[in-house]
N, C-alpha and C positions, 0 to 999 in steps of 0.2 A: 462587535469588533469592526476593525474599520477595511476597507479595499484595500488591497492590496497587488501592487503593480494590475493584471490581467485574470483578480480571480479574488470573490467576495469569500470575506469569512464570520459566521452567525455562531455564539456560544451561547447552546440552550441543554439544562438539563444535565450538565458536565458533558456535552456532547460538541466538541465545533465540526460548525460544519461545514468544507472549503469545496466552494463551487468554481471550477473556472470558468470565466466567462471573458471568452474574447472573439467571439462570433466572428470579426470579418478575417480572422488568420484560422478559424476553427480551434479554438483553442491552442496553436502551435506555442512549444515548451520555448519560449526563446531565454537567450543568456539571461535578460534581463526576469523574467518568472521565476526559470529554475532562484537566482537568487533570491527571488520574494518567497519565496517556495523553503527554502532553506533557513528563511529567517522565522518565518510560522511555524515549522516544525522541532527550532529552537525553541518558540516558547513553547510549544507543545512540551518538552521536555521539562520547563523552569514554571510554569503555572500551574499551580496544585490544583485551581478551579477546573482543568481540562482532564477529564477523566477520558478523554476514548473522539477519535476523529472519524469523519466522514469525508472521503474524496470524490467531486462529482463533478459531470458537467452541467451549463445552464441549456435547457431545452432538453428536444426530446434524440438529438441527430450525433450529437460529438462528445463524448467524454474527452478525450483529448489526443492532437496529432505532434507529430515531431517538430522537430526545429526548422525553419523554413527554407528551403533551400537556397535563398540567395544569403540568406546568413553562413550557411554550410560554406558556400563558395567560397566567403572572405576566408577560410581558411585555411591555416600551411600544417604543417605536421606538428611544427612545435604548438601553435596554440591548437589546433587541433585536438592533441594529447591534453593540454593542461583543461581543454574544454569540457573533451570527456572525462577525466575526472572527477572536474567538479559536479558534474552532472550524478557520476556514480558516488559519490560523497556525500550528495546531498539526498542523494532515493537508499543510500547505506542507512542515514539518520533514522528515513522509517521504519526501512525492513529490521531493524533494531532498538525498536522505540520502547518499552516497557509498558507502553501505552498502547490498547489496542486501535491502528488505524485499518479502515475498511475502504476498500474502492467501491461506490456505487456505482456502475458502469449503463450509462444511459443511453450510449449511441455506439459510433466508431472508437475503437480505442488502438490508434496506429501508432506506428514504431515508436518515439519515445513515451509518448501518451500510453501505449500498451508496456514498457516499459516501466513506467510508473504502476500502471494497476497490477503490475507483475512483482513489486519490489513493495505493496501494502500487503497486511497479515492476512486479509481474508477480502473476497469478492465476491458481488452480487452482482447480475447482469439482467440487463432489460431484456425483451424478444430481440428488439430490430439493434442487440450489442453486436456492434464484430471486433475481430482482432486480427490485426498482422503487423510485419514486419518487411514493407517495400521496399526496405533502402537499397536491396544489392541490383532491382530496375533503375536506380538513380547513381550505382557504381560506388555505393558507401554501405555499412554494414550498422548497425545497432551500437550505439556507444555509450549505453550509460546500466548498465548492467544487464539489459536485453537477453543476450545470447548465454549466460551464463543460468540466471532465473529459470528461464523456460527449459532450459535443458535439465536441471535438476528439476523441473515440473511434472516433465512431460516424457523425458528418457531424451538421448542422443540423434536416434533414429527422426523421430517425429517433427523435434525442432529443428535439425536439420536440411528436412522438405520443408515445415511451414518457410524459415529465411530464406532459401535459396533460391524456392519459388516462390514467395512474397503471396502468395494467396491467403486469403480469410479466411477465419474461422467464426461460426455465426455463435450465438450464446447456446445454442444447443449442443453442436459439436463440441463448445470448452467447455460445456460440461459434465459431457462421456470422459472430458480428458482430465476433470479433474480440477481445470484453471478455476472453474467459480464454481461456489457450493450450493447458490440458487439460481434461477432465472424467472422474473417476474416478469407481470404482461405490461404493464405502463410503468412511468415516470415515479407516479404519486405513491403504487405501490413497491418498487424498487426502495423508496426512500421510508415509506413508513415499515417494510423488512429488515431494512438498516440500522434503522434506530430500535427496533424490536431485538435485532441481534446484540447490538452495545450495548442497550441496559440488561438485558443476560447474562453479560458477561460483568458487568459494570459491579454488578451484586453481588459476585465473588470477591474475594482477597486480592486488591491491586498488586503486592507482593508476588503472590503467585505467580498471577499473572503475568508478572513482568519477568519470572524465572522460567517459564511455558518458551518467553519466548526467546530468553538467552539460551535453553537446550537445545530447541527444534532449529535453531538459527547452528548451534552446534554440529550437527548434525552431517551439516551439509561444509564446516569448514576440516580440509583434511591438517590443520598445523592444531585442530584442535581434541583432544579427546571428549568426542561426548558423555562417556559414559562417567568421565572424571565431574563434566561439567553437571549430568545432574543430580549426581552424589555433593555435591559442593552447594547447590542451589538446593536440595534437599534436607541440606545441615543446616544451611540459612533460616530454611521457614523455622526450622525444629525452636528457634530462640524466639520467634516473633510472638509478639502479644494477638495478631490476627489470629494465629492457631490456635490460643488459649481461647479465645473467642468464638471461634470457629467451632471447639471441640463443644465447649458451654450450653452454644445454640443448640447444637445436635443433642444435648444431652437433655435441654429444656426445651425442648419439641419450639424452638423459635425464629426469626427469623434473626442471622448474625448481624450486627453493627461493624464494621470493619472498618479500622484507620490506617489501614497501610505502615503498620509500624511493629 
């Protein structure tokens, strides 16, 4: 596939895989990204080829930082608001994608950049990954779903302290905490983890899967019943030809074919 705005993207394996790379702003999420960002993640949704994403950075220092401060400046309250929207509109797309996306997290992953690894389905982290949220030292707070994620991550209490005091957390500490499910020693290994984890998942019932993650996303909305929702997502599979498939293999000691349908 081809570049896009400040961040390549490679489709191998039904796996793409979206590296940002804009080294001299560190990867900063600027308007112009997030929108490139929002157009990949549409096809993500409209490419049947694209079974399952990877979000990383290039190198071994920055998965990705926020928006740059002199961009922040140009702004007043009204585009302000309409800025952070879009920002949480377009990181909504993943955290609701049917498709499972994973943050490879290789270096720093700061306010909106942690942000984003925050609003992917699952996270991997390098040794030398950290994570914070500096904005309230710069007199601005987390705008693109930040404070809301981590709180349902982590509890009230914890995120709290991490914003308010803007301190790191190293990939060790988010790991006690829950934010990432591994932590590997390099680059190479972060990312052959990743793609380990996706085709895992990949070999299951894309159906399924994509009901895992309208429940769990349930879960956390209070205008929504969960328990409605995985009664409903659970009638769904009951009709699907992947289950009659599913049941088949199991029954002929094989491995399932599954078309998602």
């Amino acid at each position: 596939m081809e570049n896009l705005a400040s961040f390549d993207t490679e489709l191998a394996e039904g796996i793409l895989t979206i590296t940002l790379n804009s080294p001299e702003t560190h990867n900063s999420l600027s308007a112009a990204c997030i929108n490139a960002l929002r157009e990949v993640i549409q096809e993500v949704y409209d490419n049947s080829d694209i079974k399952s994403v990877v979000i990383t950075g290039a190198g071994e220092d920055t998965f990705a930082t926020g928006t740059a401060p002199n961009e922040i400046q140009a702004l007043n309250e009204l585009n302000g608001r309409k800025f952070a929207e879009h920002g949480q509109e377009t990181f909504a797309l993943i955290e609701n994608c049917h498709k499972p996306i994973l943050a490879a997290i290789n270096g720093a992953a700061r306010s909106g950049g942690f942000s984003l690894a925050l609003a992917c389905h699952l996270r991997i982290a390098s040794e030398n990954a950290t994570f914070s949220f500096p904005e309230v030292a710069m007199g601005i707070i987390p705008g693109f779903g930040g404070t809301q994620r981590l709180t349902h991550l982590i509890g009230k209490t914890k995120a709290l302290e991490l914003m308010m005091t803007g301190e790191e957390l190293t990939a060790a500490e988010a790991k006690v905490l829950g934010l990432v499910s591994y932590v590997a020693s390099y680059k190479e290994a972060l990312m052959k983890k990743s793609r380990a984890l996706l085709q895992k998942i990949m070999a299951h019932a894309p159906l399924a899967v994509g009901m895992l993650v309208n429940c769990t996303n349930a879960a956390y909305n209070p205008d929504e019943d969960g328990y409605q929702t995985e009664a409903n997502s659970f009638a769904h599979c009951c009709q699907t030809e992947d289950l009659k498939e599913g049941i088949a293999a199991l029954a002929e000691k094989r491995t399932p074919l599954f078309k998602g349908v």
